[in-house]
C-alpha angles and dihedrals in degrees: 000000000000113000074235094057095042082048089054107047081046087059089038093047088045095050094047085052094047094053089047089055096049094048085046099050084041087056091042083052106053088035081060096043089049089046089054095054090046089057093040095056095045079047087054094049097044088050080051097044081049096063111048123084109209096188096054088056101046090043088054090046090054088055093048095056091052077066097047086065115152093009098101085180094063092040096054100048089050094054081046085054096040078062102035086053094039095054092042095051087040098053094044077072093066112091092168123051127289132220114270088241092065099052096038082052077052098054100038084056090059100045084053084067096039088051095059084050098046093030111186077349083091137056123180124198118193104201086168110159095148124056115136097091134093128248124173118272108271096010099114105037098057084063095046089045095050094054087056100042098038098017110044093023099060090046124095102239097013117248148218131295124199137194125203133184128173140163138229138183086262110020146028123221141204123183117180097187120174125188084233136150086280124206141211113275093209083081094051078051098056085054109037104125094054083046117121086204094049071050092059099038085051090054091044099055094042105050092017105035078224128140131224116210117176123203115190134158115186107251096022098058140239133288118198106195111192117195122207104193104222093217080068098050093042085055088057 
């Protein structure tokens, strides 16, 4: 080999390993970046969780409902809330997943309350046959909540909300599907990274190797479908 020639597979070698080392400290540093929000936003939630004080309001709610005394109906939607609030503070604590049956006692807590809002406005259907799997705190009840808040407000009658779970030899699935006002979902798109559900399909792919995927026409409504791979589950 040329002196030419050994010069120029050293400069050759040197540039490929150049451009390796840029794409792997690009990839170190959005792992880090990622790692920071991640701890951030666990930071954020600790400095909340500080400062409240659980005791002093359900204490408060307790004396509240003396006062709701003789009104069934108040009562009834403080002790909802005492639950609701219980649950919520209780589960900002998780920083692993939680079983499906927590989050789904979780939603149900919150459509209760929903329901002494929306009245006969809303109607719920549990078609629930899988629940001995694991999804991130929180992760469940934003989309039902969404399909309530965004779906059944903005229609003219309210609507229904159903949620689906089911199970296969490789996967199991949620779908929380409403008969809403519906959107275009270009425009989820166009905001997709300020969005809190491109929040919750981050945090299911990372701690559950799961997918989000979200369906919606505007005027026949929207159908989130969540996946937890089993091979995942089975590794915990």
């Amino acid at each position: 080999m040329t002196t030419a020639l050994y010069i120029g597979a050293i400069i050759v070698v040197i540039s490929i390993t150049l451009i390796f080392a840029v794409i792997h400290n690009k990839r170190l540093a959005k792992i880090a970046q990622e790692r920071l929000e991640q701890e951030q936003t666990q930071s954020r939630t600790t400095t909340i969780l500080s400062q409240l004080n659980p005791h002093f309001m359900y204490n408060i709610i307790s004396a509240i409902n003396d006062l709701c005394e003789g009104k069934p109906e108040a009562q009834k939607a403080l002790v909802a809330f005492s639950d609701y609030l219980r649950v919520t503070i209780s589960s900002l604590k998780h920083t692993k997943p939680v079983s499906f049956v927590t989050e789904l006692n979780h939603i149900k807590h919150y459509l209760s309350l929903e329901k002494l809002r929306f009245e006969e406005r809303m109607q719920v259907i549990y078609d629930i046959t899988a629940t001995d799997f694991m999804v991130p705190v929180l992760s469940v009840q934003p989309i039902v909540e969404n399909a309530v808040s965004h779906g059944l407000f903005n229609k003219l009658g309210g609507g229904t909300v159903r949620i689906r779970t089911t199970e296969t030899e490789t996967e199991y699935s949620i779908t929380v599907a409403d008969d809403g006002v519906g959107f275009d979902t270009e425009i989820l798109n166009e905001a997709k990274n300020n969005s809190g559900i491109e929040n919750v399909r981050k945090r299911i792919a990372s701690m559950c190797g799961g997918t989000l995927d979200i369906y919606s026409k505007p005027g026949v409504g929207t159908r989130v479908h969540i996946n937890i791979p089993k091979a995942k589950e089975e590794a915990k």
